[in-house]
N, C-alpha and C positions, 0 to 999 in steps of 0.2 A: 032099570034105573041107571043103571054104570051109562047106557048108551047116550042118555038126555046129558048128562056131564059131559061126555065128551064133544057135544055138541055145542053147548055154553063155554064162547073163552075167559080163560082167567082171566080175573083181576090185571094182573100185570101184562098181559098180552093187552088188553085194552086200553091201558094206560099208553102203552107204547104208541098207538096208533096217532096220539093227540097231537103230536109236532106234524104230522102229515095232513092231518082235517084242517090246521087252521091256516088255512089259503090266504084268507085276510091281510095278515101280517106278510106272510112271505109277497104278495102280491106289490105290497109298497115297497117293501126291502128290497126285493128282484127288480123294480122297477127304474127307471133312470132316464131321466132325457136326452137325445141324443146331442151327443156333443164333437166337436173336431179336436179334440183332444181326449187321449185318455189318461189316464189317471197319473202319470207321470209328467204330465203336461208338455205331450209330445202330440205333435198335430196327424192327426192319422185323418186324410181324405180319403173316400169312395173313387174309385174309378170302374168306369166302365168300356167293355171293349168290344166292339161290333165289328162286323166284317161284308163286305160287299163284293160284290163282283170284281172291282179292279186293285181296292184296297183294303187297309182295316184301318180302325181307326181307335184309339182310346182317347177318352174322356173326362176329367176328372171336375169337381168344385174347387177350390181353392180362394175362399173370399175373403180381401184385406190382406194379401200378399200383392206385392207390387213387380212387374212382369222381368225387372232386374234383378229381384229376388228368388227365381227359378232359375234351375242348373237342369239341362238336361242332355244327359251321355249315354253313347253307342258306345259298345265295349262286347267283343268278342259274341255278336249277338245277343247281347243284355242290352234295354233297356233302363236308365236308370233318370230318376225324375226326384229331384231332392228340391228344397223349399224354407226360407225360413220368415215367420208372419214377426215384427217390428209393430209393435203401436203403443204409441204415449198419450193420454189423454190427459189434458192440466187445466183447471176449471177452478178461477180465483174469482173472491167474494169480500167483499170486507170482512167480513164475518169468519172466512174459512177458505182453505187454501188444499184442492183434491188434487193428486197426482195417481193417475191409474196405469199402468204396465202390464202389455200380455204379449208375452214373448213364447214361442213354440219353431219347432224344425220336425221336418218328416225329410223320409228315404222313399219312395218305390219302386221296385226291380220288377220286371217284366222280360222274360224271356219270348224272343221276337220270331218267327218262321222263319224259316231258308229262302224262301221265295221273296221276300221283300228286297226291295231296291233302293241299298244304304244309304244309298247318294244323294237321294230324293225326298229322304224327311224333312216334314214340315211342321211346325208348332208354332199355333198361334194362342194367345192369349186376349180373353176379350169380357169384362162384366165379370172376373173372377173364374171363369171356364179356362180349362187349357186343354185345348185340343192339339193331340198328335196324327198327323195324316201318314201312314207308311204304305205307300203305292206297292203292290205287288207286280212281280216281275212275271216274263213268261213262264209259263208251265214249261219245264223239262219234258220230251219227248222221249219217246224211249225209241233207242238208234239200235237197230237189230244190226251186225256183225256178221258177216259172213268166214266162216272158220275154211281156212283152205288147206289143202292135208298136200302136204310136202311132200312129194315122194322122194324115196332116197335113191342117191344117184351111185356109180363105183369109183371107188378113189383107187388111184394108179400110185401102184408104191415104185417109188423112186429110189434107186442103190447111188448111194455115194460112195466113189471111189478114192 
């Protein structure tokens, strides 16, 4: 009989379990639509960064920012891509008079390969995309050294008189 008990959990060990079964709840509460701001009402865009044969390229969305509105700086091989979104919306009625404001700023830093060709970035802006083109420079070869071995010669000592 002692064995059958130990095998049935208590009360309170069952009890515990219940915040974990009910999914339901945490399902909506966890859940949230994605948004270009988070919670601070700071604008955090996705970017993306691919790489091909002669360059690489990042990618980012950025929609309803206007392409004056981007700052983008080379700084000791950092990439740095700052942004700020401006929009007033004002919608007058006899009735009623709406003014809407959504203001946000983002940063993003990207640390850039050795091989890129500083000179040569490019960034265009088009339909809310901002594309950075960074052309890759040539591959460094490796330059073999030939070490030549000095032979040592006799030095002739000189008396001053």
């Amino acid at each position: 009989m002692t064995r059958m008990l130990q095998l049935v959990p208590s009360r309170r060990s069952f009890l515990s379990l219940i915040p974990e079964m009910d999914l339901f709840d945490r399902f909506f509460n966890d859940f949230s639509l994605p948004s270009l701001f988070d919670e601070d009402r700071v604008l955090v865009p996705a970017f993306d960064i691919s790489e091909t044969e002669k360059e690489y390229v990042i990618s980012g969305e950025i929609p309803g920012i206007d392409a004056e509105d981007l700052d983008v700086t080379l700084l000791d091989g950092q990439l740095t891509i700052k942004g700020e979104k401006k929009q007033e919306t004002e919608e007058k009625d006899e009735n009623y008079h709406r003014v809407e404001r959504h203001y946000g700023s983002f940063e993003r830093s990207f640390r850039i390969p050795e091989n890129v060709k500083t000179d040569e970035l490019e960034a265009t802006y088009k339909d809310g995309i901002l594309r950075l083109t960074l052309p890759k420079a040539e591959v460094s070869q490796v330059k073999k050294i030939e070490v030549k071995e000095k032979k040592a010669g006799r030095r002739v000592k000189t008396k001053k008189a």
